[in-house]
N, C-alpha and C positions, 0 to 999 in steps of 0.2 A: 392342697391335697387332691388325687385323683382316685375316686371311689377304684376297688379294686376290680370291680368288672371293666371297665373302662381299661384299668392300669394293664389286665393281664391281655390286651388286645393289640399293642401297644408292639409287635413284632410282625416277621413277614408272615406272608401268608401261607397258611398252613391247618392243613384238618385241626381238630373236628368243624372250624366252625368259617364264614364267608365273614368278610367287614375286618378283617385288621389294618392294622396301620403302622410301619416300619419306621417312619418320620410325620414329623409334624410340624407347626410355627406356632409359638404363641406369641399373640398379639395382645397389645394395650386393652386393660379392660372398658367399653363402650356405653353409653348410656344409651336403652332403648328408651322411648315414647310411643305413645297412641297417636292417631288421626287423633287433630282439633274435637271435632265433636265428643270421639269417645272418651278424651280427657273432661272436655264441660259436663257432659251427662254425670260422670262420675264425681265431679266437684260438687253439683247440683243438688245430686241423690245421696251425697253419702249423709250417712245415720239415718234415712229410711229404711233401709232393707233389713228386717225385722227377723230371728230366729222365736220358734216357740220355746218350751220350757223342757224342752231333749235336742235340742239344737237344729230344727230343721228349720229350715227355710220356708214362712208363711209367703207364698207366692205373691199374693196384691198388694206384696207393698216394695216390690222389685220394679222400679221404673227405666232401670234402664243402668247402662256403664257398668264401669269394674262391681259390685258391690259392698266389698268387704276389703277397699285401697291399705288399711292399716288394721289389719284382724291384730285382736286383742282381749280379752277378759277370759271366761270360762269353757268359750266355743271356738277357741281362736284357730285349732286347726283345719273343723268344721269350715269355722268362715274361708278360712284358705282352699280349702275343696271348692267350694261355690264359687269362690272367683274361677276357678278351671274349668267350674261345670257354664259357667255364664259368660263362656272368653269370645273372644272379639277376635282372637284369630280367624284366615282365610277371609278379610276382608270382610268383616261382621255379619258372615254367616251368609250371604249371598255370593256364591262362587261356582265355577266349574271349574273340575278337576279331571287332568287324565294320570291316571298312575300306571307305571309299570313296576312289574315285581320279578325277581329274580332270586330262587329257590335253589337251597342247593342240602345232598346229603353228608352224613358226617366224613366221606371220603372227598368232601368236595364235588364230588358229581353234582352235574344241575338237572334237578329233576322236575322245574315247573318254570314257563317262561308266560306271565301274565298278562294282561291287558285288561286297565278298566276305565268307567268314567265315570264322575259322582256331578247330580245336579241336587245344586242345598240352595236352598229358601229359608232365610231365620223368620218367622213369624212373631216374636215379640223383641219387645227392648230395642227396636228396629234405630239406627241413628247416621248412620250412610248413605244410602237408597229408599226413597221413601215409596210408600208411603211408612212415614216414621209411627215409633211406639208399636201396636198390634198392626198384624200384614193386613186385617179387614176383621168382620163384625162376629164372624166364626170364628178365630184364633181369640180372639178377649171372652168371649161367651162360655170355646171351650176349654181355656187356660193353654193354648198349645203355644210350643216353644218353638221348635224345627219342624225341616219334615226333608226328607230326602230320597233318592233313587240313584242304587249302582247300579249301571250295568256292565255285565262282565262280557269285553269282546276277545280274549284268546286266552289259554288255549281254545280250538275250537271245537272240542267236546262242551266246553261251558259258554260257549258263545250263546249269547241271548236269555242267559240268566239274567235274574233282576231282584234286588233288595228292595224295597222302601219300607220307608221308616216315619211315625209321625210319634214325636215326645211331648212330653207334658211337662209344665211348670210344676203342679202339685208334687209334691215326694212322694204321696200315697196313690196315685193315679198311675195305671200300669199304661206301659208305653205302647205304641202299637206298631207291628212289626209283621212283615207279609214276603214275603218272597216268590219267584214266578218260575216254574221251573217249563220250559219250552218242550221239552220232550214226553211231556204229559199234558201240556198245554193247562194247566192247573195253574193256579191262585193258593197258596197253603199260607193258615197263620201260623206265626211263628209265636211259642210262650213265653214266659222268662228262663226257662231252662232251656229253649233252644236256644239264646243269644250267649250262651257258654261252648256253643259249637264252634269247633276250628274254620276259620272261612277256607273255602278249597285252596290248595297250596301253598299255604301261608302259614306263618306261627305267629296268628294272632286268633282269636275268636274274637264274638262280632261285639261283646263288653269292654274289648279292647281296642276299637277303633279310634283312630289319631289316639292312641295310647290309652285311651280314656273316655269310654262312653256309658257307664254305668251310675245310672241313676245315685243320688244319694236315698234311700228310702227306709225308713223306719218297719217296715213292713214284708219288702222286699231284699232279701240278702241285708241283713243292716251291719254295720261296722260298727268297732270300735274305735276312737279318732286318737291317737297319741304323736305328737311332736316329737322326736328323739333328738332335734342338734339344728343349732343356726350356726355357720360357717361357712366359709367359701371353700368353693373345690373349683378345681380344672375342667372344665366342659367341652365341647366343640360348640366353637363359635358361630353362633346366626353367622350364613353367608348373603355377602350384598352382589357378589357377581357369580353367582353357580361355579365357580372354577371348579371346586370337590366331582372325584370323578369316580368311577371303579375301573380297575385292571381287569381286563376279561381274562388275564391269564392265572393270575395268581389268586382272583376276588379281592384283593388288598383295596382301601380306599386312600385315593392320593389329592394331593394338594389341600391337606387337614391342615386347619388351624383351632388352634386352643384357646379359650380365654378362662380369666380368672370370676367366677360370678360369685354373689351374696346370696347363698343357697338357703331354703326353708326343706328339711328330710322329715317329710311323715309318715306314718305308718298304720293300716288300717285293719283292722284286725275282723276278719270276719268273723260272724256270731251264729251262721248255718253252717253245719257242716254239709250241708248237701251241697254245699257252692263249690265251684271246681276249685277257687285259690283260698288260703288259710287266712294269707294276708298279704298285702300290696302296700309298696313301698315307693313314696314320691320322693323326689329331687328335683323339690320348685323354686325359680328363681324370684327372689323376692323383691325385685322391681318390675317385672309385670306378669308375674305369676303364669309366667309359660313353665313349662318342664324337662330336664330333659335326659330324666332315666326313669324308669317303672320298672321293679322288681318285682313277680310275683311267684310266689310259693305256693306249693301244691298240699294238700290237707295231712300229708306223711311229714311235710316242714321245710320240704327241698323248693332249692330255686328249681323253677318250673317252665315259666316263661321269662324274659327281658325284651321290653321296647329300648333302645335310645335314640330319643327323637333328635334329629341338626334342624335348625329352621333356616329360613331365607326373612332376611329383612329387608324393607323399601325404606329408606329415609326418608324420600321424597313425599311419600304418602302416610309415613308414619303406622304400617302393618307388618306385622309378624304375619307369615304364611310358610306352605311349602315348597316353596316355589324356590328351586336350586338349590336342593337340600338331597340327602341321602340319611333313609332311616337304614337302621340296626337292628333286628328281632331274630329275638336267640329261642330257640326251643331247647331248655340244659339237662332232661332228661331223655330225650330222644335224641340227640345232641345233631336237629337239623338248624338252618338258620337259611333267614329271609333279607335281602336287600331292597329295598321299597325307594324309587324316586318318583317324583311328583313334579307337575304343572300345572299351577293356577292362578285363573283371572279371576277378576269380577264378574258377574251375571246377576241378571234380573229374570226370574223363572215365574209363570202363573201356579196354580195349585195343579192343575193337570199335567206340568210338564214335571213333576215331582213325586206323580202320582205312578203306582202300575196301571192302573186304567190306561192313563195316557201313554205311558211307555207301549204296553201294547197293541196302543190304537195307531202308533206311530211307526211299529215294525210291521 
């Protein structure tokens, strides 16, 4: 089966929207794996990771790896969230990224030609680059999870913009989030209702980054978790050699291939209305709980936004990343849409180089 957002893109290219596809290949369905360690830690840990009694996640007892390899009882889609929120993707959270973006309106005009770079540092659950477990004696003390810095180099009205970003383990612990804006030469925090903003020329807002960056929290925007369907459907395939390209003539995406995955479809129902979406909709693959559609609906009931994410895989190293990949992002009420490809390695970053502080001390 090919979910029907997928299915209706499936022709040449043509308004309203950039990302179609006229042909494709399907290929043999493949088995992904983790890196050695992320499979031990996860063999290691499983049946530690502990939810409370409304299904969150008690942070100290999350040591590390997938957490939730085989979700199952009364939390089971919960658990399945967690494994997303605590993924190993991008080479286990230590990585630099340069992404470029390419915007375009429902005539197909291109109306945003991006430039960015992200430096991420995972601070817990560490099992790649050590030092393993917590990044040092602050990150265990103050439960922190990540921490990261975009900076935006083109176009160049936003050049020398800058995100960062530091999250928490706790569910009930608000994340911290700052933004640098140059032309004011200011430091502005940002709340939880600002990370429901659009990031500039894009259709994503910043709860949607890599598809998914919003907290699970009891507290914060909480959800409702339901399961709707375990079956396979037709995807595009993690690429292992970037062949996947875009036509700059037509925006069509070429040299697509498909494969067949064992899909988990959830659905999350928000329970604030003040939140910008109603409810969000995964399409997780149930052998290593990557993703690769996000549907979300706007508080009227309409599809609102669409990510679909393509990954790149390494066999050799055993990592799902974006690395030769081309993402998908649909805005279906302003009917603009985003093509997002990416480059990334591994790195090793201090706290200051993930820091605004440091970014500024460094421009």
């Amino acid at each position: 089966m090919i979910h029907p957002e997928i299915y209706n893109r499936i022709k040449p290219g043509a308004p309203p929207y950039a990302g179609n596809f006229s042909e494709f290949e399907i290929i043999p369905t493949r088995q992904y794996y983790w890196a050695l360690p992320i499979s031990e830690a996860t063999k290691k840990n499983m049946g530690k990771t502990k939810l409370d009694k409304k299904g969150y996640m008690i942070p100290e007892t999350w040591e590390g790896g997938i957490p939730f390899p085989r979700p199952s009882g009364e939390f089971k889609t919960q658990e399945m969230m967690y494994n997303i929120e605590k993924r190993y993707t991008q080479y286990g959270g230590d990585f630099y990224m340069l992404g470029y973006f390419l915007a375009f309106s429902k005539n197909l005009k291109q109306d945003f030609n991006g430039l960015a770079e992200v430096r991420h540092l995972n601070l817990a659950g560490r099992l790649l680059i050590p030092p393993y477990g917590f990044f040092d004696e602050r990150a265990k003390k103050a439960g922190e999870f990540n921490a990261f810095v975009t900076n935006f180099l083109a176009p160049r009205d936003t050049s020398g913009l800058a995100q960062s970003a530091i999250y928490y383990l706790d569910p009930q612990k608000f994340d911290q989030l700052m933004v640098y804006v140059p032309s004011l030469r200011r430091v502005r925090k940002m709340t939880a209702t600002d990370s429901q903003d659009p990031i500039m020329g894009i259709d994503v807002i910043y709860d949607d980054n890599e598809g998914w960056y919003q907290k699970l929290s009891p507290v914060r925007y909480p959800y409702k978790f339901e399961l709707i369907e375990e079956r396979e459907y037709l995807v595009r395939a993690p690429s292992i050699d970037g062949a996947e390209y875009i036509d700059s003539k037509t925006t069509e995406l070429k040299n697509v291939r498909m494969e067949r995955r064992p899909i988990y479809v959830i659905k999350l129902k928000q329970l604030d209305p003040n939140y910008v979406y109603s409810e969000r909709i995964f399409f997780i693959d149930k052998e290593n709980f990557t993703y690769y559609l996000v549907l979300n609906y706007d508080q009227k009931g309409r599809l609102y936004r669409s990510t679909e994410q393509n990954w790149g895989w390494n066999p050799e190293m055993g990592m799902i990343s974006w690395s030769g990949n081309i993402i998908v992002a649909r805005d279906h009420v302003d009917h603009h849409s985003t093509l997002l490809s990416y480059y990334v390695i591994p790195a090793y970053y201090s706290r200051g180089e993930v820091s605004i502080e440091g970014f500024i001390k460094a421009k």
